[in-house]
C-alpha positions in Angstrom: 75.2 73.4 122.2 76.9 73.7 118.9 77.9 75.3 115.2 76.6 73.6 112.1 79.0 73.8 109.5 77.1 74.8 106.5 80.2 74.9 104.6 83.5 74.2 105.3 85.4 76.5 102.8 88.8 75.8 101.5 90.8 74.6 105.2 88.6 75.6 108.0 90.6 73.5 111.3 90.4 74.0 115.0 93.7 75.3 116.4 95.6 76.7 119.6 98.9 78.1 120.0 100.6 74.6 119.6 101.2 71.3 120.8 105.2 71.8 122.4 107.1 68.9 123.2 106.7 66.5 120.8 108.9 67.1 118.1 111.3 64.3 119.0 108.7 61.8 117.8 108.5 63.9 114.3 105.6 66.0 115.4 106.1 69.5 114.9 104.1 71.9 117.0 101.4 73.1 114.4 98.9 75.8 116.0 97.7 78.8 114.5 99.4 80.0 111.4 99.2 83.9 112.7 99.2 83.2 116.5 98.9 87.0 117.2 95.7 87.1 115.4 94.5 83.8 117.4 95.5 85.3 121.0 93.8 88.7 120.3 90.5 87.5 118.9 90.5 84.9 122.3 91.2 88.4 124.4 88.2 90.4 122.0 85.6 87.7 123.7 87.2 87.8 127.1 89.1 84.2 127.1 92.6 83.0 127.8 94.5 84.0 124.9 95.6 80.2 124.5 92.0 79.3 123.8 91.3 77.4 120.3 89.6 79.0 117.9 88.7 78.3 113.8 90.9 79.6 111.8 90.2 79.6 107.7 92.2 80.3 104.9 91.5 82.4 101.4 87.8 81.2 101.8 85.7 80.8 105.4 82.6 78.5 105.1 79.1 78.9 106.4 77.9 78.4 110.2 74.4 78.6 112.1 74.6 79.2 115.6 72.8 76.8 117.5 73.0 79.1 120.5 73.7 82.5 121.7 77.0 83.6 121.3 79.5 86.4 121.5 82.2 86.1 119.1 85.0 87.9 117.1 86.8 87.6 114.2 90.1 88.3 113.7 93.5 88.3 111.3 93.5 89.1 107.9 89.3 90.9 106.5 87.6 88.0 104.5 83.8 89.3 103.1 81.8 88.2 106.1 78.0 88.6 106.0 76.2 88.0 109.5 72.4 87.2 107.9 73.0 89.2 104.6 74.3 92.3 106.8 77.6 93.3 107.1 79.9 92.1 109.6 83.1 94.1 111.3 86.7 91.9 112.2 88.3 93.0 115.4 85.4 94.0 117.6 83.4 91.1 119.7 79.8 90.6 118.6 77.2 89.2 120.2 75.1 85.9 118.3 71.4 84.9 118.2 70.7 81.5 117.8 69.9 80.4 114.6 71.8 83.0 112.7 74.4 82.4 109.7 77.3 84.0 109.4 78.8 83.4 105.9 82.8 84.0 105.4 83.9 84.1 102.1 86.5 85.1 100.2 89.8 86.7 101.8 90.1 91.2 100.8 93.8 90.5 101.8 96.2 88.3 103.6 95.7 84.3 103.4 94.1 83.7 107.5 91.2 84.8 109.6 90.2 83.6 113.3 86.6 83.1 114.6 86.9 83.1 118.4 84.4 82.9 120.6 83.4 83.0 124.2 84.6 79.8 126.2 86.3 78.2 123.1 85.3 75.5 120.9 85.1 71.6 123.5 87.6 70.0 121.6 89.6 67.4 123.5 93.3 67.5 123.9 95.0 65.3 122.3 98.8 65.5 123.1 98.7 68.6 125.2 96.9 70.6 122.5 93.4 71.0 120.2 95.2 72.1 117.3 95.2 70.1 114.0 97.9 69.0 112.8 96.4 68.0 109.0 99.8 66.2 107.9 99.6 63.7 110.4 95.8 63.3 110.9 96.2 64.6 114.8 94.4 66.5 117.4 91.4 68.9 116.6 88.2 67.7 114.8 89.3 63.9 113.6 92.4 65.5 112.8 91.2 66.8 109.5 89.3 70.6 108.3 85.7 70.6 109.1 83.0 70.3 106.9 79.8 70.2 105.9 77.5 68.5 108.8 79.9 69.0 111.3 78.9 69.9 114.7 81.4 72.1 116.6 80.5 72.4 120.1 80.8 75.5 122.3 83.1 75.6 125.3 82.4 77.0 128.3 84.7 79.2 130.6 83.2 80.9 134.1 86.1 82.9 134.8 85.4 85.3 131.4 87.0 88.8 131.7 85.5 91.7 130.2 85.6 91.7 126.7 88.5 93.5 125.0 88.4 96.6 122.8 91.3 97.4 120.7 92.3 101.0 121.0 95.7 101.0 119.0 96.9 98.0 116.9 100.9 97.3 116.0 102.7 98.6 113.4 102.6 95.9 110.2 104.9 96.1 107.1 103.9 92.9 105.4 106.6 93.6 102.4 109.3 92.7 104.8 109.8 89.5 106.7 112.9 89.9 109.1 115.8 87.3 109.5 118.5 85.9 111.9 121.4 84.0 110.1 120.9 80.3 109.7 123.0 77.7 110.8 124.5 77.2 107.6 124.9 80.9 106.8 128.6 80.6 105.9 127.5 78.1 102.7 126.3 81.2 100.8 129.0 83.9 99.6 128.4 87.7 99.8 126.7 87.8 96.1 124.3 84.7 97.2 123.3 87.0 100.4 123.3 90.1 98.3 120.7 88.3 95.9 118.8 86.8 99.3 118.0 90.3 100.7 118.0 92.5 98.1 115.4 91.1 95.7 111.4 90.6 96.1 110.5 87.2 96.8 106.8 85.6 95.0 104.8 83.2 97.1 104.4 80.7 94.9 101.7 78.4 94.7 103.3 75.5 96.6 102.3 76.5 99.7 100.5 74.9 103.2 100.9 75.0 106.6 103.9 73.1 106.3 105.9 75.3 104.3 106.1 78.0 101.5 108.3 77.7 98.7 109.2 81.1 97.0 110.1 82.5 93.5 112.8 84.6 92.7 116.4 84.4 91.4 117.9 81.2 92.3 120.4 81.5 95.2 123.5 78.7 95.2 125.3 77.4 98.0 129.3 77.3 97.7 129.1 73.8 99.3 126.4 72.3 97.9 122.4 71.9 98.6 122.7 68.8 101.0 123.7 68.2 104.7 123.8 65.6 106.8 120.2 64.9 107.9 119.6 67.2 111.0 117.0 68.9 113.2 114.4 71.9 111.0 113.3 74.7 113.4 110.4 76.8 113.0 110.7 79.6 110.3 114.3 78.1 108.5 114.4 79.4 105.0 116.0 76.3 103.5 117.2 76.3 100.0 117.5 73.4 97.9 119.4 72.2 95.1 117.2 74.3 92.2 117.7 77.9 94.5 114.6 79.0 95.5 114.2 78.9 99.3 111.7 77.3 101.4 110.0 79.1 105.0 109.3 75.8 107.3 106.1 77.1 108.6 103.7 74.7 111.9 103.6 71.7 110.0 107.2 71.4 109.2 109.3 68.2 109.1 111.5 68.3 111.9 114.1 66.5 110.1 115.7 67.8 107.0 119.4 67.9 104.3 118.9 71.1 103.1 120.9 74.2 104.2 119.6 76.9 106.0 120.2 80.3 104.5 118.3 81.8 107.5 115.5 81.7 109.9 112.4 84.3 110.1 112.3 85.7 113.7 110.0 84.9 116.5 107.9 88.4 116.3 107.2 88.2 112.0 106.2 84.3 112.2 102.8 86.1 111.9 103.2 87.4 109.2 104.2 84.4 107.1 100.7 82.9 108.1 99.3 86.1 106.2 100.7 85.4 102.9 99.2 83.3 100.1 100.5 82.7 96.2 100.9 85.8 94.4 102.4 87.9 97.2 105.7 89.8 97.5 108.0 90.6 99.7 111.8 91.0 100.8 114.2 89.7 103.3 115.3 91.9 105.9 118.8 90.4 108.1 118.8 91.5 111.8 120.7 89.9 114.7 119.5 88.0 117.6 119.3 90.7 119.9 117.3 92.9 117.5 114.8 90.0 117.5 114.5 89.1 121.0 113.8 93.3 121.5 111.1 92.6 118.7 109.7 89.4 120.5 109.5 90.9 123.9 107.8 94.2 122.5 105.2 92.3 120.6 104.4 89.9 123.5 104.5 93.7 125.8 101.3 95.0 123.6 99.5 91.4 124.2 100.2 91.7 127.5 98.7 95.6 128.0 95.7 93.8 126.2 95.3 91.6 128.8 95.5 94.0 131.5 93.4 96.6 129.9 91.2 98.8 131.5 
């Protein structure tokens, strides 16, 4: 059995957590934008976190259930009407068949995940389900679903009981916290002074491949080119006109600009949250400050998973 698509909103796309070990052919690792959103909606219907899942951005789309289900959504609140009534984020829900569930417009941040019990049947392609819209790979024809789509309902026999959040992490979405980039040495104290001390604007070139921010230009001391080399996840590059770009999942993996900087592992979330408009500032930390960050955010998945 199956969802309708109604309505596809503005970028509806199946994703997962990624599609590793691939970048040497130029295909970055996509997945969900906000992955901690993704792997807690999968734990709120009693999946695997590493289950796919829809995930929409500033606007949802329409969908009648073809079947029972129990679902959950997840990430940033959208207006979300289950029939005309009201529907709550965070909390699985069980389905009728038949019903619509309209997602509109986003109350906050850019991303919200619908998850629901044994996953959407998408097949792999490349180890993963996740869309990868640059390149045309992997979810539903590699492209955002629309209207007359079918999206057909997993199934999963080993389903754990359903999850109920009791106590959520702490979220400052005004900061986004750094390591030093690999060309960190390029840019003088004033250029790093201006970096981290000043409120950054999303600007309105932004995707899944990168977001390109507003603010007072910063200059290298050496220039705004390199030798063409490898572009992790999360490297604030700055080109030659000074504002800097986050690589987000749909990067290149190639690149000549330097690298101010890289957004750590634990705040990638938070980067899929923000859409044009939004503010924030830098904040520089070191590498073992992150990794503490990483392994305490993957610690309060993990007491998810093993609730009782």
């Amino acid at each position: 059995m199956s969802i309708t698509v109604l309505q596809g909103g503005l970028q509806s796309t199946i994703q997962d957590l990624g599609r590793n070990g691939f970048t040497h052919y130029g295909i970055s690792a996509s997945g969900a934008a906000d992955k901690l959103s993704l792997r807690i909606g999968n734990l709120l219907v009693g999946n695997p976190d590493s289950f796919s899942g829809l995930e929409m951005t500033l606007t949802g789309g329409k969908y009648q259930f073809n079947k029972d289900a129990f679902i959950a959504l997840t990430g940033s609140e959208f207006k979300v009407q289950l029939d005309g009534d009201s529907f709550p984020f965070n909390k699985g829900v069980y389905i009728r068949k038949g019903q619509i569930l309209r997602i509109d417009g986003t109350k906050n941040g850019a991303r919200c995940y619908l998850c629901l019990r044994g996953g959407f049947d998408i097949p792999k392609y490349l180890s993963g389900t996740t869309t990868h819209i640059m390149s045309g790979l992997g979810g539903l024809n590699g492209r955002a679903v629309q209207k007359g789509d079918e999206l057909k309902i997993g199934t999963f026999e080993k389903i754990s009981q359903p999850l109920i959040i009791k106590q959520s992490l702490d979220t400052n979405y005004n900061i986004i916290r750094i390591t030093s980039g690999l060309q960190y040495v390029w840019f003088d104290d004033s250029a790093w002074d201006s970096f981290t001390n000043q409120y950054y604007t999303v600007s309105e070139n932004f995707s899944r491949m990168g977001l390109r921010l507003e603010g007072d230009p910063i200059q290298s001391k050496k220039g705004n080119e390199i030798l063409t080399e490898g572009i992790p996840l999360g490297a604030v590059q700055v080109p030659g006109g000074g504002d800097p770009i986050i690589s987000f999942v749909e990067h290149q993996t190639t690149g000549g600009y330097p690298k101010i900087a890289n957004v750590i592992t634990a705040d990638m979330y938070k980067v899929g949250q923000l859409k044009p408009g939004d503010q924030f500032q830098f904040q520089l930390i070191t590498i073992e400050e992150a990794e503490k960050l990483r392994l305490k955010q993957e610690s309060y998945i993990q007491s998810l998973k093993y609730h009782d």
